[in-house]
SEKOLDO-12607 format. One line per 10 residues: their letters; for each residue x, y, z of N, C-alpha, C. Coordinates in steps of 0.02 Angstrom, whole numbers, plus 50000, padded with zeros to 5 digits. Example, Ala and Ser with C-alpha at 12.3 -4.5 7.8 and 13.67 -1.06 7.14 Angstrom:
2
AS> 50660,49716,50390,50615,49775,50390,50660,49835,50390 | 50642,49888,50354,50684,49947,50357,50645,50002,50394
% end
This chain:
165
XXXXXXXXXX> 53732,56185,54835,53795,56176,54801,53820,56241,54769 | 53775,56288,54744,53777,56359,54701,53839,56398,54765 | 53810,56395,54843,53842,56424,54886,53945,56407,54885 | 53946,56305,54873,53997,56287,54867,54054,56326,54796 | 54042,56327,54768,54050,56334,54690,54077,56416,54707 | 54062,56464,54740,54076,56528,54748,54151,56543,54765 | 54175,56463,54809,54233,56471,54836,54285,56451,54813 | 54332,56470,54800,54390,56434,54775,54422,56397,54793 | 54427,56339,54805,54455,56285,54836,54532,56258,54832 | 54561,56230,54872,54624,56213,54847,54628,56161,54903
XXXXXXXXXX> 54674,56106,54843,54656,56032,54873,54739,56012,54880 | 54746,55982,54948,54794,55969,54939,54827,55884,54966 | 54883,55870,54913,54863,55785,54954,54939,55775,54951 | 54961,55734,54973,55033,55693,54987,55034,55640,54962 | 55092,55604,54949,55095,55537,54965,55066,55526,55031 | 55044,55445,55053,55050,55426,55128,55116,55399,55147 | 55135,55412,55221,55193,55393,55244,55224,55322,55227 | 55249,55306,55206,55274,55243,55195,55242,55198,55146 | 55209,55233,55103,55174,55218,55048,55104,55180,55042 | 55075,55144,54987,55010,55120,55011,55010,55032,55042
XXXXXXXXXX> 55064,55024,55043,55069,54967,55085,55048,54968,55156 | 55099,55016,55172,55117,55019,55236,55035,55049,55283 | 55006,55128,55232,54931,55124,55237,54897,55072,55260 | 54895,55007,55199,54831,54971,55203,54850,54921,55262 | 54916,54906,55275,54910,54880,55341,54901,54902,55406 | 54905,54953,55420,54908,55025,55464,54817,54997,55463 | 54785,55023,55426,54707,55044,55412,54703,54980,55437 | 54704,54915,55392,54678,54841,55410,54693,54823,55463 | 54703,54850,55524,54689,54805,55585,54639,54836,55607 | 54599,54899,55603,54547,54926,55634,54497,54888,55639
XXXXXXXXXX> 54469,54866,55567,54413,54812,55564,54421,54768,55611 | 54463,54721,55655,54449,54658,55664,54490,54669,55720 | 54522,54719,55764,54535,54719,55803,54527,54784,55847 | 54522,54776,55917,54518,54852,55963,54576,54896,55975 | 54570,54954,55979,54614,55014,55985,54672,54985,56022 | 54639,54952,56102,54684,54941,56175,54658,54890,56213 | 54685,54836,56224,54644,54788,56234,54649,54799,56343 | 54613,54777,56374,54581,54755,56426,54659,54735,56447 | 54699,54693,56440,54770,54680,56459,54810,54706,56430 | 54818,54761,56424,54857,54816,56411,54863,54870,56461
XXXXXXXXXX> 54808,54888,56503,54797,54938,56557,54840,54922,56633 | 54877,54949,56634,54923,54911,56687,54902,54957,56752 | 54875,54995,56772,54825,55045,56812,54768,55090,56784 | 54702,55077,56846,54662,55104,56849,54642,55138,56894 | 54627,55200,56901,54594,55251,56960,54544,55267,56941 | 54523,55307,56988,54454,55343,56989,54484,55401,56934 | 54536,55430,56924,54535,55489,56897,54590,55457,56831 | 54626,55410,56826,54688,55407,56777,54692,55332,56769 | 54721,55313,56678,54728,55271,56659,54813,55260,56644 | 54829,55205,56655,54900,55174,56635,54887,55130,56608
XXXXXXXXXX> 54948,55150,56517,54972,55069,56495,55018,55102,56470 | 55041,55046,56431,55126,55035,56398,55108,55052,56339 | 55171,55093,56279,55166,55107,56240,55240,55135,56220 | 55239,55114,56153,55299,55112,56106,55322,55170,56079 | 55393,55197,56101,55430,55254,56066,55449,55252,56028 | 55429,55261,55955,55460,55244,55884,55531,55301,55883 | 55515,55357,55932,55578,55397,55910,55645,55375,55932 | 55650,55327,56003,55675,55321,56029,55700,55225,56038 | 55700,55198,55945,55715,55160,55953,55660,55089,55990 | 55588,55117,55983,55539,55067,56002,55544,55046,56065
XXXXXXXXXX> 55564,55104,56123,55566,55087,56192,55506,55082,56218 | 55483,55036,56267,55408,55034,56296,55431,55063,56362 | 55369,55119,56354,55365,55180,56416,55286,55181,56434 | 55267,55182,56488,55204,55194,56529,55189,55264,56519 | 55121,55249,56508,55078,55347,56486,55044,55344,56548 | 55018,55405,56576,54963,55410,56625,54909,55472,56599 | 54847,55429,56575,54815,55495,56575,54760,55513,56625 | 54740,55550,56606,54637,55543,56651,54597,55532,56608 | 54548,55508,56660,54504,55436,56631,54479,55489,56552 | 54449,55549,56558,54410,55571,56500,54458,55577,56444
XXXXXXXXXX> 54542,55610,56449,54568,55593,56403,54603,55540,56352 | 54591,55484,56412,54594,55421,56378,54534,55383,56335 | 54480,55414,56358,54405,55384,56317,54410,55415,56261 | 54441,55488,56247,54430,55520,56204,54482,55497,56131 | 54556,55481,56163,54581,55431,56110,54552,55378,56106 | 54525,55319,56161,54502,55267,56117,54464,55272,56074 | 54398,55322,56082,54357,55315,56026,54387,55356,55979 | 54436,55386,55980,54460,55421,55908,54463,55339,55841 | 54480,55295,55860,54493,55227,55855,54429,55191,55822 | 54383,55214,55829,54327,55180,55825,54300,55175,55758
XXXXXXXXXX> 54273,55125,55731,54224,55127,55682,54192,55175,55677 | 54161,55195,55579,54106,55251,55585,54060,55218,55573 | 54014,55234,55580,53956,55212,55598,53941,55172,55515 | 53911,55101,55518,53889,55067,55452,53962,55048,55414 | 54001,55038,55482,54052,54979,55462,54059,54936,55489 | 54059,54875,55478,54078,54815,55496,54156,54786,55516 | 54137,54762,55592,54202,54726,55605,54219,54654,55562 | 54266,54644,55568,54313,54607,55524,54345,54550,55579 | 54316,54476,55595,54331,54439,55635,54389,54407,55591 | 54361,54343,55556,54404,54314,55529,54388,54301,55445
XXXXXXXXXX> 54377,54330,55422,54357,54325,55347,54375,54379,55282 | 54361,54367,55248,54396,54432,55191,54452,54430,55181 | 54479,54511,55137,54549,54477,55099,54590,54511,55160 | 54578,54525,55201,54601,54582,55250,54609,54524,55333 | 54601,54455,55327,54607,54420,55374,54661,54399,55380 | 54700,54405,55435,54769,54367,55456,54785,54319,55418 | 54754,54269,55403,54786,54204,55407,54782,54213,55309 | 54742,54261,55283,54737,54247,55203,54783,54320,55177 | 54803,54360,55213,54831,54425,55210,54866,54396,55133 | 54920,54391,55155,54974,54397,55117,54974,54347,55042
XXXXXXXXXX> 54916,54300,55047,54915,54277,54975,54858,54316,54945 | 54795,54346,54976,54742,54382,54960,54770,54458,54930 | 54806,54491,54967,54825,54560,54947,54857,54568,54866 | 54905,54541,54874,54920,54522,54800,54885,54514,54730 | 54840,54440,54749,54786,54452,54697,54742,54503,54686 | 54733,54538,54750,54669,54592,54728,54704,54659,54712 | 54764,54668,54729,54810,54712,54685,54812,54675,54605 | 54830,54621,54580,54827,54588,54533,54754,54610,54494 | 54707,54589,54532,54639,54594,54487,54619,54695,54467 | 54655,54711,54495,54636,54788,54512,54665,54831,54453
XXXXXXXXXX> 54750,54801,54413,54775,54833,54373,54744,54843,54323 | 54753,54878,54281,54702,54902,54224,54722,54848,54154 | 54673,54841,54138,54671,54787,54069,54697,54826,53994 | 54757,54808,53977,54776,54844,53923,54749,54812,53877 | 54702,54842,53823,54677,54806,53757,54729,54792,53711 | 54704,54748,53667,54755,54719,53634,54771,54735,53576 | 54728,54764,53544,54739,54806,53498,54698,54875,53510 | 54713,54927,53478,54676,55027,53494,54645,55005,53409 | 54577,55020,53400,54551,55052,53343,54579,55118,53318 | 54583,55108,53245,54620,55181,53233,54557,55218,53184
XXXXXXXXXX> 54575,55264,53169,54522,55314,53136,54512,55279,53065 | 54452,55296,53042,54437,55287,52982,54503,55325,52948 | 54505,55287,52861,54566,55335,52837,54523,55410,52814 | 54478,55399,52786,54434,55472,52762,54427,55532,52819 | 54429,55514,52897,54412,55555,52931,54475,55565,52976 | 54526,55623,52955,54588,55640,52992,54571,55657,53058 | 54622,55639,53111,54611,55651,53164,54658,55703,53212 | 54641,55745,53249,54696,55795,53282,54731,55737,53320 | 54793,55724,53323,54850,55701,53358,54833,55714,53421 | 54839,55785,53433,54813,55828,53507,54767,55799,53532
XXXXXXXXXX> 54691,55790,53492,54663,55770,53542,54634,55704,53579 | 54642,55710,53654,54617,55692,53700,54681,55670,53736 | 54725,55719,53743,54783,55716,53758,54795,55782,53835 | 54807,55743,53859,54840,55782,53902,54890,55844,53898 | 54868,55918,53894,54904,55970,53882,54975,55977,53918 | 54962,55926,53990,55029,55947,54043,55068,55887,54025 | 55030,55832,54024,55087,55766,54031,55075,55726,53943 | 55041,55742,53929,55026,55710,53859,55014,55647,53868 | 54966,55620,53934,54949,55554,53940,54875,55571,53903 | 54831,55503,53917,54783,55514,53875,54733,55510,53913
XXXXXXXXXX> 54669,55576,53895,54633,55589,53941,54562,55552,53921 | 54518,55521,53980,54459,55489,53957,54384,55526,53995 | 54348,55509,53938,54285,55535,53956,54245,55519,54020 | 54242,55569,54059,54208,55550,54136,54119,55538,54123 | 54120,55634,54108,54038,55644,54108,54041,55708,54047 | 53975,55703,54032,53960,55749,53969,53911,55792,54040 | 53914,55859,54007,53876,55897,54049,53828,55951,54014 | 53778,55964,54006,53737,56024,53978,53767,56077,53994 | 53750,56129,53948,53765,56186,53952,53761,56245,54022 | 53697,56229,54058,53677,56240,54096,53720,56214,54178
XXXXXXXXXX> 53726,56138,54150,53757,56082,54216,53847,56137,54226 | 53888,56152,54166,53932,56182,54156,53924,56261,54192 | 53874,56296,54178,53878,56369,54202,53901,56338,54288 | 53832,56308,54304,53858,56302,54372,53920,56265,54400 | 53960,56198,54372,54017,56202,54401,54073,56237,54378 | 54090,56287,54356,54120,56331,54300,54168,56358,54383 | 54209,56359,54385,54268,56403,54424,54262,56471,54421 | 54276,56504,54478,54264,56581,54469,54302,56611,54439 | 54252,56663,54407,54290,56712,54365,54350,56742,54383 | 54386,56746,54362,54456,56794,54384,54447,56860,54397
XXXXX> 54479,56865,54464,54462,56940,54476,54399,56960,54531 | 54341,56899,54533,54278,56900,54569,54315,56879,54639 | 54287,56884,54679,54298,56891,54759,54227,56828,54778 | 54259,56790,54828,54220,56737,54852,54187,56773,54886 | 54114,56741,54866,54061,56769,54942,54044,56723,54963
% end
């Protein structure tokens, strides 16, 4: 990890396209269903595969692909489970027939529990306003992990000015 820590990293993330809806339904058919099914292949050769497939640019026109056989194995298994996941027949909150009343609740159960009342400070012991406050957004920041002095040297960001090795 000492090797990781040398480098300066930069992380970068997006929204997902069409938000996390559109994601988790996108993602939730993998489990419980195949890439291309067996009646979908409208030709087979020794060297090239045909099926039908949808032009989103063009207004969702269905147009025939032709590839060869290796570059078509190579998208299906792009498709594939990683290894020590389970397919998804008919059960869970992720099953057809429970989708749409299941998703909800487990978005429901997932939101964060606002307490009902905040303890406030003793009156004898004043408290900084500032802290545990967010310097950029002034939301309020919570304790992950305490770290030793030592645990700190090593994830500590590089010095300014030092050159990654």
């Amino acid at each position: 990890m000492r090797v990781l820590f040398r480098h300066d990293w930069v992380v970068y993330c997006k929204r997902p396209f069409g938000g996390p809806e559109h994601v988790l339904r996108y993602l939730g058919a993998y489990p419980h269903r195949v890439a291309i099914s067996n009646s979908r292949l409208v030709a087979l050769s020794e060297d090239n595969v045909t099926f039908p497939w949808r032009d989103s640019a063009h207004g969702n026109q269905q147009q025939r692909m032709t590839l060869p056989v290796d570059e078509f194995l190579r998208r299906f298994l792009l498709h594939g489970l990683p290894h020590g996941c389970v397919r998804i027949r008919n059960f869970g909150f992720l099953a057809n027939r429970r989708r749409a009343h299941l998703l909800p609740l487990c978005a429901q159960w997932l939101k964060p529990q606002v307490p009902a009342t905040k303890a406030e400070p003793a009156p004898n012991q004043p408290r900084d306003p500032t802290f545990g406050k967010c310097p950029y957004c002034g939301g309020e920041m919570k304790l992950v992990e305490r770290l030793a002095p030592a645990q700190i040297q090593l994830r500590a960001p590089p010095a300014l000015g030092t050159g990654a090795a």
